[in-house]
Structure formats: structure tokens, C-alpha cells
Backbone as CSV, one residue per row, in Angstrom:
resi,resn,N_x,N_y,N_z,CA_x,CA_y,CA_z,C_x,C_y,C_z
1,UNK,110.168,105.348,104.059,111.579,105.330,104.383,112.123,106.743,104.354
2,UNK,113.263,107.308,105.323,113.317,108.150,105.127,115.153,107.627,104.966
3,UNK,115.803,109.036,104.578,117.343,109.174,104.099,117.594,109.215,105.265
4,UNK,119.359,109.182,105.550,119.794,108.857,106.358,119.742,110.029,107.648
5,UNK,119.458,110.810,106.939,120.034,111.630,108.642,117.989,112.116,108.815
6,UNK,118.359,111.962,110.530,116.888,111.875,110.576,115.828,113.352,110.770
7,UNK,116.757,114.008,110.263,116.040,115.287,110.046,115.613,115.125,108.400
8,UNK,116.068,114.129,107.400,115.528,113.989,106.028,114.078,113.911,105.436
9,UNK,113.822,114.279,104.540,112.499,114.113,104.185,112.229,112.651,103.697
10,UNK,110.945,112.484,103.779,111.362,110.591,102.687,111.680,111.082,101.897
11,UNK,111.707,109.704,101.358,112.739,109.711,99.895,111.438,110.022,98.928
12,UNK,111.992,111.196,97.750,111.151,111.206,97.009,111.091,110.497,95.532
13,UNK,109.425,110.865,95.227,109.692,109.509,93.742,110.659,109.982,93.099
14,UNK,110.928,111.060,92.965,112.337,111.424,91.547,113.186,112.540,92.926
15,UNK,114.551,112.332,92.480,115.303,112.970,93.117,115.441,114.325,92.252
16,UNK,116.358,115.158,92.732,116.225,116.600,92.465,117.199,116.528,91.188
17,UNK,116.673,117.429,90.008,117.527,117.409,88.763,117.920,118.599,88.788
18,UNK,119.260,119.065,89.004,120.134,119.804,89.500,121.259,119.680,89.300
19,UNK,122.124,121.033,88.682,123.475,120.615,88.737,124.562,121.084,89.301
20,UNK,123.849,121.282,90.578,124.797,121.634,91.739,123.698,120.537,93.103
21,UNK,124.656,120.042,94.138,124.063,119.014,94.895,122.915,120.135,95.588
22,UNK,122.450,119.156,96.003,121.166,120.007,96.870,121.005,118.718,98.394
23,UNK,120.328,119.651,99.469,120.627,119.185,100.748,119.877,117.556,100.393
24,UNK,118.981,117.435,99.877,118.117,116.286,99.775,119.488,115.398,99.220
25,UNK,120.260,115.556,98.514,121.441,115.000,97.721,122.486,114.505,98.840
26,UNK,122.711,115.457,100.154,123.364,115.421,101.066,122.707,114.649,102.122
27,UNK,121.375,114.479,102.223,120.773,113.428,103.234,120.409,112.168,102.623
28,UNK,120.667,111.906,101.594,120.508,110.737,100.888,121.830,109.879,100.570
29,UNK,122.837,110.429,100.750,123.968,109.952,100.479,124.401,108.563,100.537
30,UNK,123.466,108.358,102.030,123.978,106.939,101.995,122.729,105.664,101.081
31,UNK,121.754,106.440,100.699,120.859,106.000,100.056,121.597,105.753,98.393
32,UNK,122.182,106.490,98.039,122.815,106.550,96.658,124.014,105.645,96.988
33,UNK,124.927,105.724,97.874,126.289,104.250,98.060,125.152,103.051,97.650
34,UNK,124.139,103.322,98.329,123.823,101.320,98.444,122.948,101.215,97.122
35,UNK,122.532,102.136,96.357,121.425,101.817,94.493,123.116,101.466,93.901
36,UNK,124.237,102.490,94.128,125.537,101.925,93.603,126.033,100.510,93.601
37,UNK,125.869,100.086,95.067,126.329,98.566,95.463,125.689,98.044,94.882
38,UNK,124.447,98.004,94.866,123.514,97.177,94.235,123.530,97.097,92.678
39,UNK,123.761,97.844,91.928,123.843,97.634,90.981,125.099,97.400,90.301
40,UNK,126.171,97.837,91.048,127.531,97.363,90.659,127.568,95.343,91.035
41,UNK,126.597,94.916,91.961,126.993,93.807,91.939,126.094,92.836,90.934
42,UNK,124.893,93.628,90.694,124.689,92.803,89.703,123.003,92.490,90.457
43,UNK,122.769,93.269,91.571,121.585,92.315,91.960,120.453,93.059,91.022
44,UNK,119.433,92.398,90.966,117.995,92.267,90.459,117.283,93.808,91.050
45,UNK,116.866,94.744,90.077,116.335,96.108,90.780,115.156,95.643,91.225
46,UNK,114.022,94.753,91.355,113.156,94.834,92.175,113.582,93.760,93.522
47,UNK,114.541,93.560,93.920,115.052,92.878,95.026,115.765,93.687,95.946
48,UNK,116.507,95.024,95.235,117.501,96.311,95.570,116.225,97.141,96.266
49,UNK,115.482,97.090,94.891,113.967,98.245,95.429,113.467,97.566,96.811
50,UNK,112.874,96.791,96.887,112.620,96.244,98.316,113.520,96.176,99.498
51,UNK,114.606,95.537,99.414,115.368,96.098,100.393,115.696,97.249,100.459
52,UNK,116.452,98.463,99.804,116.522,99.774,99.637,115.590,100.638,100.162
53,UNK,114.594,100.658,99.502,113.178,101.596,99.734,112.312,101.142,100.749
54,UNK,112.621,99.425,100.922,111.859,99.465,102.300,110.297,99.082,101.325
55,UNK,109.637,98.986,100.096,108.612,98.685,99.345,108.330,97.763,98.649
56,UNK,107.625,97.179,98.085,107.616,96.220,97.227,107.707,96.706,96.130
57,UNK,108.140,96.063,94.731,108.045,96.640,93.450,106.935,96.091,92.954
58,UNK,106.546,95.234,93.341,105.173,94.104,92.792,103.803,95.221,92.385
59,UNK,103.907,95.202,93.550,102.375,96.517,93.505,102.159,97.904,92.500
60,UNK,103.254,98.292,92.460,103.075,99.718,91.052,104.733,99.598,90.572
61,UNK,104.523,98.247,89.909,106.106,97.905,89.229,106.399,99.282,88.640
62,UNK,105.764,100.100,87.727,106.145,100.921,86.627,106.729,102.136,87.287
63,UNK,106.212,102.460,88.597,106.315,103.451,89.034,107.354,103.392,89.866
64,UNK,107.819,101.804,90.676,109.318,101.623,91.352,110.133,101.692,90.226
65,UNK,109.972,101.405,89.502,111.194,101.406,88.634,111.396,102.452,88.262
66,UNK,110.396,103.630,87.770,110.910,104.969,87.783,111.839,105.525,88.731
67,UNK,111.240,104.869,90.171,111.883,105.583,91.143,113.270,105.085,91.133
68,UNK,113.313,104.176,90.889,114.600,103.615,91.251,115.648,103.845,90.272
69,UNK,115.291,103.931,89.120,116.354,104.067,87.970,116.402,105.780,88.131
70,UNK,115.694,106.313,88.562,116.092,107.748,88.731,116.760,108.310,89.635
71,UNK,116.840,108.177,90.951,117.870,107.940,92.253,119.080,106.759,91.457
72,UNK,118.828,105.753,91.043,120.105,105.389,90.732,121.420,106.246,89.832
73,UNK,119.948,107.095,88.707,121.047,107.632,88.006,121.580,109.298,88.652
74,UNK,120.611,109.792,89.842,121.105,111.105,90.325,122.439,110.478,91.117
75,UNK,122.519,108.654,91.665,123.311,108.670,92.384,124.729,108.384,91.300
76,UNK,124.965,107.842,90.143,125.769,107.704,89.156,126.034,109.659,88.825
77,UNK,125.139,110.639,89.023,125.835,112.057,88.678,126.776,112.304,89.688
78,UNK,126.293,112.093,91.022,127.203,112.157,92.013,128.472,111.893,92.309
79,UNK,128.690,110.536,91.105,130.365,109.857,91.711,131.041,110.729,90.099
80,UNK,130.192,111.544,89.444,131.236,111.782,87.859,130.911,113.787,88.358
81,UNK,130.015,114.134,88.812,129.633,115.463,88.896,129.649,116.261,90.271
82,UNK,128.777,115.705,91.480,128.555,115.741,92.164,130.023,116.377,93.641
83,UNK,130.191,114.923,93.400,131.210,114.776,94.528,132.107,115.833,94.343
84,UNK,132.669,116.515,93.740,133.636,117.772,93.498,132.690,118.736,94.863
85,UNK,131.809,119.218,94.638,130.569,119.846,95.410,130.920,119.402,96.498
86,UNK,130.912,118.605,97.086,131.240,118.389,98.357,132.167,118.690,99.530
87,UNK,133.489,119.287,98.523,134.446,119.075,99.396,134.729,120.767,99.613
């Protein structure tokens, strides 16, 4: 899967730990709204991970869930840290 704009790289297993945004931060954007939706509504992270990532979590559970709780939480820096950066 790749981020939204199609010059993006795929998505990688851990997003960038940084505390200023970085372009990968800026082509993922819409990748981080929807780990938000998803977890603001309550759905199931290996149901988010599959639809989201486009993968199964079944196959290297330990390692989606890294991925995913780690993009979830670069995307939670974004709406308290991040987003200032942007504008």
C-alpha cells in the first residue's frame, strides 16, 4: 500500500520519530485521519489493519500491531503537535 499521494513511498513498518513533521508525515496524512476514525469509533485493530494497510494481521500478528499502534500513535502526535507545522 502506498500513502496517499502517488509519488509516496509505502507505508513504512514504523513511521518517522520526529518532532517536526516530515514529508512521509505529509503523504500519509490521509493514512493517519482513517487509524484516527478507526479507533475513535471503536473498531477492532486487526479489522482497521486489514482494511487500512490493505494486509492481514493473522499472518505476523506481532509485527501488525507494531505497525499499527505506531502510525496510530505518530498519527495522535499530529492532531496535539504536529498540525501547528502545517500551516
Amino acid at each position: 500500500m502506498k500513502c496517499e499521494n502517488s509519488m509516496a513511498p509505502e507505508i513504512k513498518e514504523f513511521p518517522p520519530e520526529s518532532e517536526t513533521v516530515t514529508d512521509y508525515d505529509r503523504q500519509c496524512f490521509k493514512l493517519y485521519v482513517t487509524l484516527l476514525d478507526a479507533d475513535a469509533s471503536g473498531e477492532e485493530w486487526p479489522d482497521a489493519y486489514q482494511r487500512i494497510f490493505g494486509k492481514s494481521a493473522i499472518q505476523n500478528h506481532e509485527r501488525s500491531f507494531r505497525q499499527y499502534q505506531a502510525h496510530l500513535k505518530r498519527a495522535k502526535w499530529m492532531t496535539t503537535n504536529g498540525y501547528s507545522q502545517l500551516f
